[in-house]
N, C-alpha and C positions, 0 to 999 in steps of 0.2 A: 407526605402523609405518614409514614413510618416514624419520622421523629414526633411530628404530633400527637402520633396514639402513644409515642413510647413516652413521651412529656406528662401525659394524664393523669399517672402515679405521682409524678414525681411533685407539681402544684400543692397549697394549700387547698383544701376545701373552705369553699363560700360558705360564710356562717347562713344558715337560713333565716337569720331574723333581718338580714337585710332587703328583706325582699317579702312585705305581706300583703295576698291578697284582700279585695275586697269582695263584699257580701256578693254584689252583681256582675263578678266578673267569671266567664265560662268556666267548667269545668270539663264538661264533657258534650258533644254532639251527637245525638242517639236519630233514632227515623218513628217518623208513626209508622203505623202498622197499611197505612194506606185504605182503612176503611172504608173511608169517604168519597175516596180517589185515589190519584198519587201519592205516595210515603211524602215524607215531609221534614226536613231538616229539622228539628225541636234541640234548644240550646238550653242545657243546665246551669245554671249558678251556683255557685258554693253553697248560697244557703237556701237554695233547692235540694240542692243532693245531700247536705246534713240535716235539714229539718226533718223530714219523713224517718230516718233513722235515729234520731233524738225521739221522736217523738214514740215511737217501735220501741225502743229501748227504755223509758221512763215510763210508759204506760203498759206493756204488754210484757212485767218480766217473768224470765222462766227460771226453775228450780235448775240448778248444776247437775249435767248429765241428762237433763229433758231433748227429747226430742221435736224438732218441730217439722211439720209437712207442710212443702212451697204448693200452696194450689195453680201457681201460678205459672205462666209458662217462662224456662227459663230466656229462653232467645228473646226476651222484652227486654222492658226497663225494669224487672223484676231480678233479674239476674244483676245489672248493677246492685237496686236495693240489696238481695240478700248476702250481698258481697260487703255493704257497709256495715249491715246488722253483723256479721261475722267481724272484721275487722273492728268493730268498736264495741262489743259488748266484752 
């Protein structure tokens, strides 16, 4: 194991264009809230988890230095969203 982590450095890095997702492949496994019943596995897809922020970002933009208030409770799926609106605006 020791030469393995000490080898980590030492490798090329993998270009990333070898390797492109598709639109419906997961990104992330989040839970319902269990309203109905029991919480519930719910799987993301890329272009689930970028749509909503595309769309947050082209439709709703703010002035530089605005503030914006999450109504939302962080421990959702809310807290991923507002983590992609930050990273991508």
């Amino acid at each position: 194991l020791d030469e393995e982590v000490g080898a980590l450095g030492s490798r090329a890095p993998i270009p990333s264009q070898l390797y492109r997702h598709g639109d419906d492949d997961p990104v992330v496994i989040c839970h319902s809230s269990g309203t109905t019943g029991n919480p519930k596995p719910v799987v993301w897809a890329h272009r689930q988890s970028v749509a909503g922020a595309r769309y947050r970002l082209i439709n709703h933009q703010e002035r530089e230095g605005s503030l914006v208030l999450a109504g939302a409770p962080q421990s959702h799926s809310s807290a991923i969203a507002f983590t992609f609106y930050s990273l991508l605006a």
